[in-house]
Z-matrix of the N, CA and C atoms (Angstrom, degrees):
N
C 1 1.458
C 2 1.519 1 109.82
N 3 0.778 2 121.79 1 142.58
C 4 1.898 3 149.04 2 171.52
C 5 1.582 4 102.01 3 -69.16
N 6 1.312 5 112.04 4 157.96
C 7 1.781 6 134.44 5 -174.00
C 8 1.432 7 75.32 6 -106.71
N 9 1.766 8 99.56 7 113.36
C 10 1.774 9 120.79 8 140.89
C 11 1.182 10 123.34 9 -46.26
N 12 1.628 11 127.69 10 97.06
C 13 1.352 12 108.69 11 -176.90
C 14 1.552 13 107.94 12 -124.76
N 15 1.780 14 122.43 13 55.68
C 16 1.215 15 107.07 14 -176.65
C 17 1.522 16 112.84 15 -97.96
N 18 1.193 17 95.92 16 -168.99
C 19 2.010 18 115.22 17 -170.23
C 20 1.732 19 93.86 18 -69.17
N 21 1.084 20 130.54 19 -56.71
C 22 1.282 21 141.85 20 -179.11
C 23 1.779 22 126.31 21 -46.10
N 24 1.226 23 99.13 22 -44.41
C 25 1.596 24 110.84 23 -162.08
C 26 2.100 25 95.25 24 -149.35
N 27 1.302 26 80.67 25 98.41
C 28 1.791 27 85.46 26 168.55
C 29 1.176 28 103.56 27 -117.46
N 30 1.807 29 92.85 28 175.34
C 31 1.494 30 107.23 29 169.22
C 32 1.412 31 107.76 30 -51.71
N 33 1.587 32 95.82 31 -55.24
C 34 2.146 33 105.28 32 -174.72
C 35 1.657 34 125.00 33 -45.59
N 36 1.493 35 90.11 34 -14.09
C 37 1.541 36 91.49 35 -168.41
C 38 1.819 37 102.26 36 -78.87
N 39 1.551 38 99.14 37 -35.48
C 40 1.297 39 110.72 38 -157.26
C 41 1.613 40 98.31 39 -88.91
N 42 0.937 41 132.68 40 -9.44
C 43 1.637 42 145.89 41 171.57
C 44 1.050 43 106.30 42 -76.46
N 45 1.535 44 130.96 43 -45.80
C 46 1.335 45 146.82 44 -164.49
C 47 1.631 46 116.35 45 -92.00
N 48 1.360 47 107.00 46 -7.22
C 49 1.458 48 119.53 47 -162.61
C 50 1.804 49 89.84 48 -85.00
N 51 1.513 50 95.15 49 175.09
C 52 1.757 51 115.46 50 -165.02
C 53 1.784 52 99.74 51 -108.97
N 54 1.537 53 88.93 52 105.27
C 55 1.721 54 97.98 53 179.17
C 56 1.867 55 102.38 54 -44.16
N 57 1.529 56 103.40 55 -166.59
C 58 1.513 57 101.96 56 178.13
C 59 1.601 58 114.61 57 -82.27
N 60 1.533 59 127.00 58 -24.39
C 61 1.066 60 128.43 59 167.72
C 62 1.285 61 129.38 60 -79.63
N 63 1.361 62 113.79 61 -24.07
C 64 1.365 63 125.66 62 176.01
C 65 1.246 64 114.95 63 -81.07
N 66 1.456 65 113.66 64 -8.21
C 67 1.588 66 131.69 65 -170.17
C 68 2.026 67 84.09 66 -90.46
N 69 1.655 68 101.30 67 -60.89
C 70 1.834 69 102.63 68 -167.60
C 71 1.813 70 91.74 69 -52.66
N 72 0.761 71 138.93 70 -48.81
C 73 1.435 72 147.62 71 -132.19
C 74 1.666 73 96.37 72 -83.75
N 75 1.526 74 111.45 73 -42.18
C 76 1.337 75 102.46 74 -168.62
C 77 2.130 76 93.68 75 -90.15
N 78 1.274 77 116.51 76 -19.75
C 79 1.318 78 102.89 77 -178.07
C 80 1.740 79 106.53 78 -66.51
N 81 1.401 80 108.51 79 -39.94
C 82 1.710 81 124.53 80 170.44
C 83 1.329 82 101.87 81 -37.88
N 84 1.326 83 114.79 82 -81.38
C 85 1.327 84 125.43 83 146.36
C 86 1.622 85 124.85 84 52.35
N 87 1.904 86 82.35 85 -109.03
C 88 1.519 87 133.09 86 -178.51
C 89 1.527 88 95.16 87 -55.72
N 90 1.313 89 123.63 88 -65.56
C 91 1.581 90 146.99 89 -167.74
C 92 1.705 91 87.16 90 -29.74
N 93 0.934 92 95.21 91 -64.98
C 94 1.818 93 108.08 92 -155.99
C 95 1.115 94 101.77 93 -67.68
N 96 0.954 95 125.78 94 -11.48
C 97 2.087 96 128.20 95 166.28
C 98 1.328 97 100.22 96 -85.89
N 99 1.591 98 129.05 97 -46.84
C 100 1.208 99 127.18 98 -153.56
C 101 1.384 100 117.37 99 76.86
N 102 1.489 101 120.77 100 53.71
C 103 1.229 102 148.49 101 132.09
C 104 1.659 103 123.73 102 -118.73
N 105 1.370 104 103.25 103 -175.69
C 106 1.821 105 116.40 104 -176.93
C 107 1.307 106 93.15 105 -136.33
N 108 1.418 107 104.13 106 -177.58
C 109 1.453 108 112.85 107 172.76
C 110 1.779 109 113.87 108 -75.15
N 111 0.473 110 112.10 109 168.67
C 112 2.120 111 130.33 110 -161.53
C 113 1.440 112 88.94 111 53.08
N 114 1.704 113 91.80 112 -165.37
C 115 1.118 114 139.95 113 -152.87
C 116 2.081 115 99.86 114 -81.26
N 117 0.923 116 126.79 115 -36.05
C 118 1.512 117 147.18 116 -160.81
C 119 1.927 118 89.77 117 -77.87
N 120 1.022 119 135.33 118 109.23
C 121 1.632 120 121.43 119 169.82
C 122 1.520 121 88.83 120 -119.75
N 123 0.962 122 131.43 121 13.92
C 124 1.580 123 132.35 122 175.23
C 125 1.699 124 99.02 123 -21.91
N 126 1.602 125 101.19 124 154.86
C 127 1.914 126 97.56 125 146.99
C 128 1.173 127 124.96 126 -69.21
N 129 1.145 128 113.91 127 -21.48
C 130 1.947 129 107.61 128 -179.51
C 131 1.747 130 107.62 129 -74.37
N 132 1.216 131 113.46 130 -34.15
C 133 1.471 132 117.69 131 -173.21
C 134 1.753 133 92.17 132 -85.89
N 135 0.913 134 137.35 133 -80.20
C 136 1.306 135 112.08 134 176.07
C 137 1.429 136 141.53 135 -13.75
N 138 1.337 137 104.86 136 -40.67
C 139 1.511 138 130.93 137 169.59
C 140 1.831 139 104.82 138 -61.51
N 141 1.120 140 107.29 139 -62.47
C 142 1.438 141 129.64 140 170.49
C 143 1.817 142 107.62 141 -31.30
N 144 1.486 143 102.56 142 -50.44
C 145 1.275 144 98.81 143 -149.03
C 146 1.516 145 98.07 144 -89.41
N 147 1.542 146 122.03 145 -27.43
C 148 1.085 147 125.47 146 165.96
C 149 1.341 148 122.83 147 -70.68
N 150 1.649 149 135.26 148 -19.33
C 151 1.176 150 130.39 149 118.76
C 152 1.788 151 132.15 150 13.91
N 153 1.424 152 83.74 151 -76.31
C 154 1.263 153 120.28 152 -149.17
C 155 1.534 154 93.89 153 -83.06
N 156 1.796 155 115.97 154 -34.73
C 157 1.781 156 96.86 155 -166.75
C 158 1.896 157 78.56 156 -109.78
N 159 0.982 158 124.06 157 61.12
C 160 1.637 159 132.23 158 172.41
C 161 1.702 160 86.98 159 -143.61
N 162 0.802 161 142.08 160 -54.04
C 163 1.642 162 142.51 161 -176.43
C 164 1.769 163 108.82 162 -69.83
N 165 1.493 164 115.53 163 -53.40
C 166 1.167 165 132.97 164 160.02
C 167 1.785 166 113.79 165 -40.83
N 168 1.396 167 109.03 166 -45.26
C 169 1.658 168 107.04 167 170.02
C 170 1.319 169 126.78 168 -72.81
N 171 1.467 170 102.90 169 -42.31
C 172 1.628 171 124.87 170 -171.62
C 173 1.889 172 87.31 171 -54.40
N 174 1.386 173 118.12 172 -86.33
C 175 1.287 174 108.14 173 152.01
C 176 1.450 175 147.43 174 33.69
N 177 1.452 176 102.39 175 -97.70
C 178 1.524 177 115.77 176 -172.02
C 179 1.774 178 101.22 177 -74.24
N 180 1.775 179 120.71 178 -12.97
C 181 0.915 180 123.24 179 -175.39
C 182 1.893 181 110.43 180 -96.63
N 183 0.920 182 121.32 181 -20.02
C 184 1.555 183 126.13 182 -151.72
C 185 2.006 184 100.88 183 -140.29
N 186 1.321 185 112.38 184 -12.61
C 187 1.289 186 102.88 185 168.19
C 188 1.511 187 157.41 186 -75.29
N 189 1.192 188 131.34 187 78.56
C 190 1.360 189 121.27 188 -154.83
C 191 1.447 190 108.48 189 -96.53
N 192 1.486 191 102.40 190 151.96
C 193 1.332 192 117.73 191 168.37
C 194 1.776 193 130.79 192 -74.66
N 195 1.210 194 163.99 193 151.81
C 196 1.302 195 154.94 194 150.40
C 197 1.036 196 103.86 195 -38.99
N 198 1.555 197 111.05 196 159.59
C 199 1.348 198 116.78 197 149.46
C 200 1.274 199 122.54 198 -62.17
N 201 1.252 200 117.83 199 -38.33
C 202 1.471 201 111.55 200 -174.79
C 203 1.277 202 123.35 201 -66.16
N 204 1.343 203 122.80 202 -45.00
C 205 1.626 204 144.83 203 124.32
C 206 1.065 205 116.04 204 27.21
N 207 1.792 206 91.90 205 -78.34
C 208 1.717 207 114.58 206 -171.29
C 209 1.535 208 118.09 207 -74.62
N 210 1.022 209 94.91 208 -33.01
C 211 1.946 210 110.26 209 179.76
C 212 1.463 211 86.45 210 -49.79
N 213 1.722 212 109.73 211 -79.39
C 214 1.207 213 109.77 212 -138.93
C 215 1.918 214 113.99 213 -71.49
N 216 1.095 215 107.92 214 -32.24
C 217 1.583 216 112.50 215 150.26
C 218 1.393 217 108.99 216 -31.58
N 219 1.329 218 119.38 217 -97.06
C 220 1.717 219 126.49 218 172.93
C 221 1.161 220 130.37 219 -16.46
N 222 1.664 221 107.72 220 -21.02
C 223 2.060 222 106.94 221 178.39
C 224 1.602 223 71.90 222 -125.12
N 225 1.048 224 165.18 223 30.54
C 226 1.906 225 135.84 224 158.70
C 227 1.440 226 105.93 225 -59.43
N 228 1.323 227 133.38 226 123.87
C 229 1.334 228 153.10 227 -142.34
C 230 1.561 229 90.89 228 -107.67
N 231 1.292 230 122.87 229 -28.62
C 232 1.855 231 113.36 230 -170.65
C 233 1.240 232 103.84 231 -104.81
N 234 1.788 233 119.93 232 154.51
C 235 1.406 234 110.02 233 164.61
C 236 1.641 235 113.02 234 -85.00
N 237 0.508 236 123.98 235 146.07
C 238 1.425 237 147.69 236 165.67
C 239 1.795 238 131.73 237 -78.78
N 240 1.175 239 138.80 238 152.46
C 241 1.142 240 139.73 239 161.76
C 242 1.573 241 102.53 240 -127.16
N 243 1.332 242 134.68 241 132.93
C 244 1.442 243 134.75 242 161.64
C 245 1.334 244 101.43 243 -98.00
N 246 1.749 245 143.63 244 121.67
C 247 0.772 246 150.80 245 146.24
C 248 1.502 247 133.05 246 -85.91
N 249 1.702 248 114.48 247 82.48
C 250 1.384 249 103.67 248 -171.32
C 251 1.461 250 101.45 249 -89.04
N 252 2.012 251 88.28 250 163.27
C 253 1.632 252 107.79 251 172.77
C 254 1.570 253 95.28 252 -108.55
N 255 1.564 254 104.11 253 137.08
C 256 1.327 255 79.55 254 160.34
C 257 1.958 256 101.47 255 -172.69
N 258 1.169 257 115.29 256 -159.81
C 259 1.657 258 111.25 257 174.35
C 260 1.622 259 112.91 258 -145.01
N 261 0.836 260 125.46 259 -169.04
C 262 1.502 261 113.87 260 170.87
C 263 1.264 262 128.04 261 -111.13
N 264 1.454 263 105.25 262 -19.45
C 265 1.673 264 106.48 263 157.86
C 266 1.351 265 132.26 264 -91.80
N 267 1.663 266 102.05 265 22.02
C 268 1.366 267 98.48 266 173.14
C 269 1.567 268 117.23 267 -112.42
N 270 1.876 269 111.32 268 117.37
C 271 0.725 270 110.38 269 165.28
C 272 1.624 271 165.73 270 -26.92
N 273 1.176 272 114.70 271 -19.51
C 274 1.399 273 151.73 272 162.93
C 275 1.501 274 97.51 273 -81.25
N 276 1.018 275 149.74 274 -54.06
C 277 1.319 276 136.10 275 -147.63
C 278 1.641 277 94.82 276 -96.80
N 279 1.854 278 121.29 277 -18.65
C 280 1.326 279 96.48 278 177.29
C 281 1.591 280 94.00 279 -89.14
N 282 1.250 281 147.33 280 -10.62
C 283 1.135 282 132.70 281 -179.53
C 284 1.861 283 112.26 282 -77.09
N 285 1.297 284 101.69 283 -18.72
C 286 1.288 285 112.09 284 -175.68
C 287 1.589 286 119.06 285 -70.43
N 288 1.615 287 87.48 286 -75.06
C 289 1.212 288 112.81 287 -163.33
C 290 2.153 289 122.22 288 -58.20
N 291 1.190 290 105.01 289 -27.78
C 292 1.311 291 107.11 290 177.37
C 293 1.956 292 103.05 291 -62.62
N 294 1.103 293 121.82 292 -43.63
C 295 1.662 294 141.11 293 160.76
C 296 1.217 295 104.43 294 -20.17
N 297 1.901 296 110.18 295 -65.28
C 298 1.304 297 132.01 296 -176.70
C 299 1.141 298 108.21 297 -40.14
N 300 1.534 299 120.46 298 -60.96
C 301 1.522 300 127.33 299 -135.34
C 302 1.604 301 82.24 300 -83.74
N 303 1.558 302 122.43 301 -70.86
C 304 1.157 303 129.75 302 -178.05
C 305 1.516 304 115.35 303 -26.07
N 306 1.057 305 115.71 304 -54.14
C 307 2.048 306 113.71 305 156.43
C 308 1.417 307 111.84 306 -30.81
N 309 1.004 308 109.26 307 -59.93
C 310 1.703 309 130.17 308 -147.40
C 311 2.054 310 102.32 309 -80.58
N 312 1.405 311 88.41 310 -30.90
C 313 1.769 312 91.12 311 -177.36
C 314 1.602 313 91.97 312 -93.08
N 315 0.865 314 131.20 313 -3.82
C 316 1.646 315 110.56 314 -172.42
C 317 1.412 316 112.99 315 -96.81
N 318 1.916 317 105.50 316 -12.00
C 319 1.576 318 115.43 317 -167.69
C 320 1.546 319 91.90 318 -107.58
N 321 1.383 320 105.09 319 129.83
C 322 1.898 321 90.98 320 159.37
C 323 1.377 322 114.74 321 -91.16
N 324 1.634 323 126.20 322 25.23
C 325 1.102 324 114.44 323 161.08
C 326 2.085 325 125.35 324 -114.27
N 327 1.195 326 93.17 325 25.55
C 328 1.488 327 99.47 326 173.71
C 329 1.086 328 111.99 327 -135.19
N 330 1.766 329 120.96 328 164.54
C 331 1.553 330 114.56 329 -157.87
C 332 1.373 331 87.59 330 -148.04
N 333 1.403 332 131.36 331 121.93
C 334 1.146 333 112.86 332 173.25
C 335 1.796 334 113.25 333 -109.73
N 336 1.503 335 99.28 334 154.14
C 337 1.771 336 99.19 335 -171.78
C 338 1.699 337 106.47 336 -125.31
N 339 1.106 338 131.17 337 145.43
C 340 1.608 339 122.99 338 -147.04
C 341 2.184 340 86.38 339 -121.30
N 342 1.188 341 124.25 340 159.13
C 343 1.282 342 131.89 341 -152.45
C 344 1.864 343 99.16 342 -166.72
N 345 1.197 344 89.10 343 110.04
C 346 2.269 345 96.13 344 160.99
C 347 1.660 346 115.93 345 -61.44
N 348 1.518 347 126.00 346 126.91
C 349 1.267 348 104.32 347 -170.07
C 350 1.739 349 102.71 348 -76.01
N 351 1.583 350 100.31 349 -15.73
C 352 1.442 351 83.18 350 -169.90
C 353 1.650 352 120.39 351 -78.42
N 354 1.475 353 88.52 352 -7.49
C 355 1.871 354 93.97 353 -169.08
C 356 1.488 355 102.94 354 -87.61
N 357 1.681 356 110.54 355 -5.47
C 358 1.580 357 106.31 356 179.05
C 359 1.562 358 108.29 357 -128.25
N 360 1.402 359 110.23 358 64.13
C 361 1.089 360 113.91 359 174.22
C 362 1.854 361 119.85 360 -17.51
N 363 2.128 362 80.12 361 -72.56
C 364 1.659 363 104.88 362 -144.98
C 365 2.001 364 84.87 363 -68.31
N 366 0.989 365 129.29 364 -19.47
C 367 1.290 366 133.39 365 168.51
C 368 1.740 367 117.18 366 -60.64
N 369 0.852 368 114.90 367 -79.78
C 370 2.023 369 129.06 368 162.81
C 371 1.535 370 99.75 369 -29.61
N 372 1.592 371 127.48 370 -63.45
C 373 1.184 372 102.04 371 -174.45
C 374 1.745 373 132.11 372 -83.50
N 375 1.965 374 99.47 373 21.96
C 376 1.472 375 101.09 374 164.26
C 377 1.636 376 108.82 375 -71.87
N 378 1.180 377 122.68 376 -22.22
C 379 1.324 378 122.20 377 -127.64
C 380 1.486 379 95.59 378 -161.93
N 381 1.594 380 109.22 379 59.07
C 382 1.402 381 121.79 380 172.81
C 383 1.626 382 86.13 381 -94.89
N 384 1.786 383 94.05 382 171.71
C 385 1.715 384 134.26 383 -160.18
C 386 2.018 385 76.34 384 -95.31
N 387 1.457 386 109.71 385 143.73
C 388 1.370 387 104.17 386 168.71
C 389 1.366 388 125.41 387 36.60
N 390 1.479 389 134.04 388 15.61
C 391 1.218 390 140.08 389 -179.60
C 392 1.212 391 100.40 390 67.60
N 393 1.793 392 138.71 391 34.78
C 394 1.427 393 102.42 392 153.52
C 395 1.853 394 90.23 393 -166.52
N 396 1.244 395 105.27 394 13.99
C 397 1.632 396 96.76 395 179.69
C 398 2.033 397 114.30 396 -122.23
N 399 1.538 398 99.65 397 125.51
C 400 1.663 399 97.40 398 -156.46
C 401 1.721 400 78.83 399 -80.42
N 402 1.440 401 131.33 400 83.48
C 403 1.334 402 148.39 401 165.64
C 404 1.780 403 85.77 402 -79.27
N 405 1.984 404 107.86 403 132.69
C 406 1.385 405 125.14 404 163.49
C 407 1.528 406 95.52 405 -126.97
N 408 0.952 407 120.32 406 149.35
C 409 1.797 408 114.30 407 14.46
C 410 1.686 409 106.46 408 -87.60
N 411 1.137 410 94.86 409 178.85
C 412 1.827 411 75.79 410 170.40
C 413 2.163 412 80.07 411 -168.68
N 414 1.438 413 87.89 412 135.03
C 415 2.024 414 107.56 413 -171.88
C 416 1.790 415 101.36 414 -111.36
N 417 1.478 416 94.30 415 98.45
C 418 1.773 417 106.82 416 -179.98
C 419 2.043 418 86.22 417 -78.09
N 420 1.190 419 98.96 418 134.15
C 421 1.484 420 114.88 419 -179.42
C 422 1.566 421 96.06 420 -111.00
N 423 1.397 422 108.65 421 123.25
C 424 1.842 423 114.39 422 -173.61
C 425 1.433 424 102.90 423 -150.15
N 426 1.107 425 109.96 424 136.84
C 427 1.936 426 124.39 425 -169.85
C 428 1.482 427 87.02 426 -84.39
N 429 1.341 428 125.66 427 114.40
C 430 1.313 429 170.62 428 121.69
C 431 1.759 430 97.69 429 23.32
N 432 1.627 431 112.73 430 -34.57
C 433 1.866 432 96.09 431 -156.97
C 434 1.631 433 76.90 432 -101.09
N 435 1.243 434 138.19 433 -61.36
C 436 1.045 435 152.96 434 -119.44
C 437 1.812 436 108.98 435 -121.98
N 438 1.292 437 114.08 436 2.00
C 439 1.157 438 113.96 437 -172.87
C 440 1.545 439 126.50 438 31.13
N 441 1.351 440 119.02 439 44.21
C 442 1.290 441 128.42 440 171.11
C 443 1.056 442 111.51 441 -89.29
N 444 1.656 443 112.88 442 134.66
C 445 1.665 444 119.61 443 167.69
C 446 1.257 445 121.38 444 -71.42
N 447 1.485 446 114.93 445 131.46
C 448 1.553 447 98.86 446 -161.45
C 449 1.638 448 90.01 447 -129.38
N 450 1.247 449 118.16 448 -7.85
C 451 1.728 450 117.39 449 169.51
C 452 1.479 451 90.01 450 170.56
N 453 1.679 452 104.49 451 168.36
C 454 1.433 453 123.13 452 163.08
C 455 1.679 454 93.60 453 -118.34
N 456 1.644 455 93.22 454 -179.20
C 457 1.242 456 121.50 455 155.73
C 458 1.711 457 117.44 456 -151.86
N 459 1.327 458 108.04 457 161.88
C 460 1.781 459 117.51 458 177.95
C 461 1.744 460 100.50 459 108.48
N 462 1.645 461 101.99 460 172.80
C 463 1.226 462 117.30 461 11.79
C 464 1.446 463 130.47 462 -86.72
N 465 1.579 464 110.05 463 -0.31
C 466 1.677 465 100.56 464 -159.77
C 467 2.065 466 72.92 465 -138.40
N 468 1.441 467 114.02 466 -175.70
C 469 1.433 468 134.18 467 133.32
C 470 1.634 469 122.06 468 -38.52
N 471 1.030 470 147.01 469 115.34
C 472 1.259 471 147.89 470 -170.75
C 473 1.465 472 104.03 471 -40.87
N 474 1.576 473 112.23 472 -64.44
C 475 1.854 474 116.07 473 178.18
C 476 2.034 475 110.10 474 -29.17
N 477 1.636 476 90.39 475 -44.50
C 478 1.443 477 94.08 476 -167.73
C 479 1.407 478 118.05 477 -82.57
N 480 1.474 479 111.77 478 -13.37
C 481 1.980 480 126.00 479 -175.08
C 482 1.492 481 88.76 480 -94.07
N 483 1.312 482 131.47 481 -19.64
C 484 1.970 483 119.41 482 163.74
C 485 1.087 484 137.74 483 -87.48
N 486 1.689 485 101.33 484 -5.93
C 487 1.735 486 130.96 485 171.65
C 488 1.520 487 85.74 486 -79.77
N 489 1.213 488 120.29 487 -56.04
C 490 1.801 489 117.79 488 -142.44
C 491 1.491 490 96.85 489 -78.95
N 492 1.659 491 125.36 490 -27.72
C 493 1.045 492 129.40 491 -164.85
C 494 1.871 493 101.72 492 -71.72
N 495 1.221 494 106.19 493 -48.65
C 496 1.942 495 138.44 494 -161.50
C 497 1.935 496 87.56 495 -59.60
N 498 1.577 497 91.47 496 -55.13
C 499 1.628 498 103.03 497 -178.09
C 500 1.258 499 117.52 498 -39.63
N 501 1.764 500 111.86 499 -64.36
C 502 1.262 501 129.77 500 -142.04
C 503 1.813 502 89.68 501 -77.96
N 504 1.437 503 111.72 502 -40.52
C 505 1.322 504 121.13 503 -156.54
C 506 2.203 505 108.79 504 -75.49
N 507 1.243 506 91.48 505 -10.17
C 508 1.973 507 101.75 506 176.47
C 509 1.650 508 88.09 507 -94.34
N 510 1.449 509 98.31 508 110.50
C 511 1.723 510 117.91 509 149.76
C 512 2.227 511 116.23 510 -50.94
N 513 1.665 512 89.05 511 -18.73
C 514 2.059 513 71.80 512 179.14
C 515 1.780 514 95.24 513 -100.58
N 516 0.996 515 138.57 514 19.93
C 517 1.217 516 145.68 515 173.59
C 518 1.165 517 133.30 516 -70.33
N 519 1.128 518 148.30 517 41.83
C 520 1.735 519 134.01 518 -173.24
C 521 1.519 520 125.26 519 -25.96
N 522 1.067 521 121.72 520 165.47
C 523 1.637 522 147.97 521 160.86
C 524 1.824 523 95.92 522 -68.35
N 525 0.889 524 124.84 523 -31.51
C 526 1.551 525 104.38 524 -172.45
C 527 1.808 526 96.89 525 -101.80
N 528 1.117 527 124.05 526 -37.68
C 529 1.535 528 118.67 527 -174.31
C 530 1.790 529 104.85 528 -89.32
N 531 1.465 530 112.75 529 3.79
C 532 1.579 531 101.64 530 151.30
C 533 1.196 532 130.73 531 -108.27
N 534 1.530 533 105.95 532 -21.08
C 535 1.650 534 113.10 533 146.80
C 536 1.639 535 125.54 534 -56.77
N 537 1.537 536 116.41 535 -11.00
C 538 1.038 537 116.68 536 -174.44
C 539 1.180 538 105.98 537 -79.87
N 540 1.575 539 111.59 538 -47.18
C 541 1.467 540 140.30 539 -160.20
C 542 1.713 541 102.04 540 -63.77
N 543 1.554 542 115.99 541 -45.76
C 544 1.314 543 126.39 542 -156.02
C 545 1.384 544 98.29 543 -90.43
N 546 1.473 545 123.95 544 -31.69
C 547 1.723 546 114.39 545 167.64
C 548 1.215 547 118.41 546 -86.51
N 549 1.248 548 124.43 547 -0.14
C 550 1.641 549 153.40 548 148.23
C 551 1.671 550 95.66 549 -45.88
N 552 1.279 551 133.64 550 -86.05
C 553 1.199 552 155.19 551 145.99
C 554 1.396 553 104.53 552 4.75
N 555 1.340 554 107.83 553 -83.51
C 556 1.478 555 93.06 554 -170.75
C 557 1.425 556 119.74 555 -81.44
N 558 1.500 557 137.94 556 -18.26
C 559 1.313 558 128.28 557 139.91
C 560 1.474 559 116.90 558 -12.22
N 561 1.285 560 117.21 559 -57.16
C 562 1.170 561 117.44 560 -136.82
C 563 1.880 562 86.69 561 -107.05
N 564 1.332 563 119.71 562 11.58
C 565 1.312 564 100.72 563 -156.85
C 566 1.498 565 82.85 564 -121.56
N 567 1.476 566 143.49 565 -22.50
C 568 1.254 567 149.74 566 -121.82
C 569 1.445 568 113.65 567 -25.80
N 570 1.561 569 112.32 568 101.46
C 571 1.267 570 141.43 569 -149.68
C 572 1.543 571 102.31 570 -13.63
N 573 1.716 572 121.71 571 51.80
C 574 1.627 573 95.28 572 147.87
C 575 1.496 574 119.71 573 -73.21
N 576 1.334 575 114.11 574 -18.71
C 577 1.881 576 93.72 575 -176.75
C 578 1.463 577 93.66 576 -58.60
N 579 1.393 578 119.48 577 -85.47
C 580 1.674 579 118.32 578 -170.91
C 581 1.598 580 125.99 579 -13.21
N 582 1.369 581 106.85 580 -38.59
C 583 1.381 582 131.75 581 173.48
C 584 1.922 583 99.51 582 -55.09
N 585 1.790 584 104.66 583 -76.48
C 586 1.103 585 96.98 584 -164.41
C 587 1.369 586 116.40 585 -66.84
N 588 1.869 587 124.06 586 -13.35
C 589 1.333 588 98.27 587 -169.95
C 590 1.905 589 100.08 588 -89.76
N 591 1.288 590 119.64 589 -25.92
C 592 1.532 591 93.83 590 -176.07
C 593 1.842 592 119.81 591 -72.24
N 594 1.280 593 84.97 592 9.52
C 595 1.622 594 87.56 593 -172.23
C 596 1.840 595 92.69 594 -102.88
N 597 1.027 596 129.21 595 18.70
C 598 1.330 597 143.97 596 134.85
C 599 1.759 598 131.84 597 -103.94
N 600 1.730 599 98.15 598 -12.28
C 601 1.529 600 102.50 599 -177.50
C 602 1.715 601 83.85 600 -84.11
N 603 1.224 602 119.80 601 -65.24
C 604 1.360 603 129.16 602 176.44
C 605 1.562 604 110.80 603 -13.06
N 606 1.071 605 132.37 604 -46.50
C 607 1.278 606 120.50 605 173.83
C 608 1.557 607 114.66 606 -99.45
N 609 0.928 608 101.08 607 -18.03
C 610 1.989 609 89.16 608 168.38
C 611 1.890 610 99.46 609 -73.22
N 612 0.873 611 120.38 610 -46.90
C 613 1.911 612 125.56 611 -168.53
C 614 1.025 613 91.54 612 -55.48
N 615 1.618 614 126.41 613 -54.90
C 616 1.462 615 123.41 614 -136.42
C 617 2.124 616 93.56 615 -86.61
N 618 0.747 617 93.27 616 -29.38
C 619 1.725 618 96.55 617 165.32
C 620 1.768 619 136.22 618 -128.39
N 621 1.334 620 74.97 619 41.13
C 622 1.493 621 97.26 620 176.62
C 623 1.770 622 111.71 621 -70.52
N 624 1.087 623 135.65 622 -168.25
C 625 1.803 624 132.51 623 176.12
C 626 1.372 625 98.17 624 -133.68
C-alpha cells in the first residue's frame, strides 16, 4: 500500500485530532462557558449536549463488551486508526461513541482520534449518510501506516437508522417523540447491535486490500 497524502484526510489532521478525553474535556469545557461545539449555543443545544455527556457517563461507567467482542479485538493482527466525526450535541454520538472507545481500549491495535463535523467540512462531505446528509457520528476506519480507507461506519446501528428513517418519514410524528422513540431504542438495546455489527466490520477492515 502507498502513503495517503490528500488535501482532505492527512496524517496532520489525524495527529491534530482530539483523543477521547480531550474530546470529554473540551465538551466539559464548553459547558462551563455555556456553549457546545459549533456555532448554535442555543438553550435547546445546550440541553442536548448535556444529554449527551449524561449518556456518555452512564456509559463509560456501566458498559461491557461480549466475549466474543473481546476475543476478537485482543488478537486483531492490523493497526488501525478510528476516525470519528462528530459534535457534542448530537445525540447519537453520545449513545455511540462511549461503544467506540470501549472497542478501541480493549485492542492494542487501534487508536482512536475524535474530529468537529463542522470544523471539517471538506472531510464530512467525503462521507455523507446516503450521499447527501452530514449525519454524526460517523467512524472513518483507516490502516494506521498508510492511511487507507478501508470502511466507515454510522450514523446510528442499522436497526436504529430504520427506526429514524420509519420516524422521520410519518408526517404526525415530531422531532421530540422520535427522539424519544430512538433513545427508547438504545436503552433498551444496550449497544449489542453496535457490538454485533463491528464484530463483522472487524473482519472485513482487518483484511481488507
Amino acid at each position: 500500500m502507498t502513503e495517503v497524502n490528500v488535501s482532505y484526510l492527512s496524517r496532520n489532521i489525524i495527529e491534530n485530532a482530539y483523543t477521547y478525553q480531550e474530546y470529554r474535556d473540551l465538551i466539559d469545557s464548553l459547558l462551563r462557558e455555556g456553549k457546545t461545539t459549533g456555532e448554535n449555543h442555543s438553550e435547546s443545544m445546550i440541553h442536548y449536549t448535556k444529554m449527551s455527556v449524561h449518556r456518555m457517563k452512564r456509559l463509560d461507567k456501566h458498559l461491557t463488551l461480549s466475549d466474543e467482542l473481546e476475543h476478537r479485538l485482543q488478537n486483531l493482527d492490523r493497526h488501525l486508526t478510528w476516525l470519528v466525526i462528530t459534535e457534542a450535541w448530537c445525540g447519537d454520538a453520545g449513545q455511540a461513541i462511549p461503544a467506540i472507545q470501549k472497542m478501541a481500549d480493549e485492542s492494542g491495535k487501534i487508536q482512536t482520534r475524535y474530529i468537529l463535523r463542522d470544523e471539517h467540512p471538506e472531510i464530512m462531505d467525503r462521507f455523507l449518510t446516503n450521499g447527501r446528509s452530514r449525519s454524526v457520528p460517523k467512524l472513518i476506519c483507516l490502516d494506521s501506516k498508510s492511511l487507507e480507507v478501508l470502511g466507515t461506519w454510522g450514523p446510528r446501528p442499522q436497526e436504529a437508522q430504520q427506526l429514524f428513517y420509519d420516524l422521520n418519514n410519518r408526517a404526525d410524528v415530531t422531532f421530540r417523540v422520535a427522539a424519544e422513540a430512538l433513545h427508547k431504542w438504545y436503552a433498551e438495546d444496550h449497544t449489542e447491535s453496535i457490538q454485533k455489527e463491528f464484530l463483522q466490520l472487524l473482519d472485513h477492515w482487518e483484511f481488507a486490500d
